[in-house]
C-alpha positions in Angstrom: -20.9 -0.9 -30.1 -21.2 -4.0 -27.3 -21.8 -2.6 -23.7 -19.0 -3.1 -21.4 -18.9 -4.2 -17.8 -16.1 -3.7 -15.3 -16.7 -6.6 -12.9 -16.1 -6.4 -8.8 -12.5 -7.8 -9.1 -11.0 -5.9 -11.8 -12.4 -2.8 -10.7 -10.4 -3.9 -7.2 -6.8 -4.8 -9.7 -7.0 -1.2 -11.3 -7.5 0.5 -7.7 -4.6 -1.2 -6.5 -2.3 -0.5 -9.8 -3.5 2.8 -9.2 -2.4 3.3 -6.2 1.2 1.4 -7.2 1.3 4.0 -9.5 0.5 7.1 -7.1 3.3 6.1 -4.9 5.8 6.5 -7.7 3.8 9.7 -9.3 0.7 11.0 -9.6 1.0 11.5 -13.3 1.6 8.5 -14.4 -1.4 6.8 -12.3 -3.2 9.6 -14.2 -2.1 8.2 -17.4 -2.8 4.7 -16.3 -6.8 5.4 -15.9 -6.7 7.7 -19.4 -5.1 4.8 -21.0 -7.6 2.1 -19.4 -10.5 4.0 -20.1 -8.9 4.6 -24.1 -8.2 0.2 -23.9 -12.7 0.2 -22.7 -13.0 2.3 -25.8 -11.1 0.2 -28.4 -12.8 -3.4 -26.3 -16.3 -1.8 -27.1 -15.7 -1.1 -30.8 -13.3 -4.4 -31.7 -14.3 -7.4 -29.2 -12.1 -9.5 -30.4 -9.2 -7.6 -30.5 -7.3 -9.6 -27.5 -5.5 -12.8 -27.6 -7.8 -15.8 -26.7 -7.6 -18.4 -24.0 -9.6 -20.9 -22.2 -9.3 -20.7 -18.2 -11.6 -22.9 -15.5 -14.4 -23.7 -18.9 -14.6 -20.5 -19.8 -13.6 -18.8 -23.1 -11.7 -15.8 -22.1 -9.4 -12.9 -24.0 -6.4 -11.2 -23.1 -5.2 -7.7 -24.0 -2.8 -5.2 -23.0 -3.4 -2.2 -22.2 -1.6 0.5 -24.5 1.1 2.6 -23.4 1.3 0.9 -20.4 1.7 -2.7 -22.0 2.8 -4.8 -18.4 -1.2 -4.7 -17.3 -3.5 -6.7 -18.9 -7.1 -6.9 -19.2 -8.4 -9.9 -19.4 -12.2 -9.9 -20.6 -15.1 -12.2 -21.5 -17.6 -11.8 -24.8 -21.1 -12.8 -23.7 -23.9 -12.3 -25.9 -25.0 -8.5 -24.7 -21.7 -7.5 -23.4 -17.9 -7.7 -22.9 -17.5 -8.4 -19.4 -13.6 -6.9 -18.0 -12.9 -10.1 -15.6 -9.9 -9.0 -14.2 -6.9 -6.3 -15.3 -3.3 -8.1 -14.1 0.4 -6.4 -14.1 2.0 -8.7 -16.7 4.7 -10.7 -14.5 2.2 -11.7 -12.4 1.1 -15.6 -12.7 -1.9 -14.9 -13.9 -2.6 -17.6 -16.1 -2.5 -19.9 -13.1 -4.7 -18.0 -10.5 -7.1 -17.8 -13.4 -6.1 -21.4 -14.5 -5.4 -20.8 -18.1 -5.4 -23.8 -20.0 -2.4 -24.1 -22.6 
């Protein structure tokens, strides 16, 4: 399995969905870091299981996170790991903040 890396700014996105969450119940934030750290799991044993795109010259992937299919981690392969660039609630416009190229 390829190491996996949580970068500054999607480690900031899951706190704040997190807390989102909290404010509507606890449980289901619960949920949401089970079913993160299940996606980190499945990311580490199939790399390439996410959709790919190319954002600001840099080959990127995108993939939902299951059971709670609105947030979605978008992720980098380097050569010694997969790097988790940022983690987005689906109706956000994240493919231009991250400047997705079609």
């Amino acid at each position: 399995m390829i190491p996996l890396k949580i970068l500054a700014q999607a480690s900031a996105d899951i706190e704040d969905h997190a807390r989102y969450l909290t404010g509507l119940n606890l449980s289901v934030a619960l949920r949401f870091y089970d079913a993160f750290d299940a996606a980190c799991a499945i990311l580490k044993a199939r790399p390439t299981v996410g959709t790919g795109c190319r954002a600001k010259g840099q080959a990127l992937r995108v993939w939902p996170i299951p059971t709670f299919r609105k947030y979605l981690i978008i992720y980098r392969i380097t050569a010694e790991r997969i790097e988790i660039v940022r983690v987005v609630q689906g109706s956000q416009n994240w493919q231009q903040f991250l400047g997705v190229v079609p």
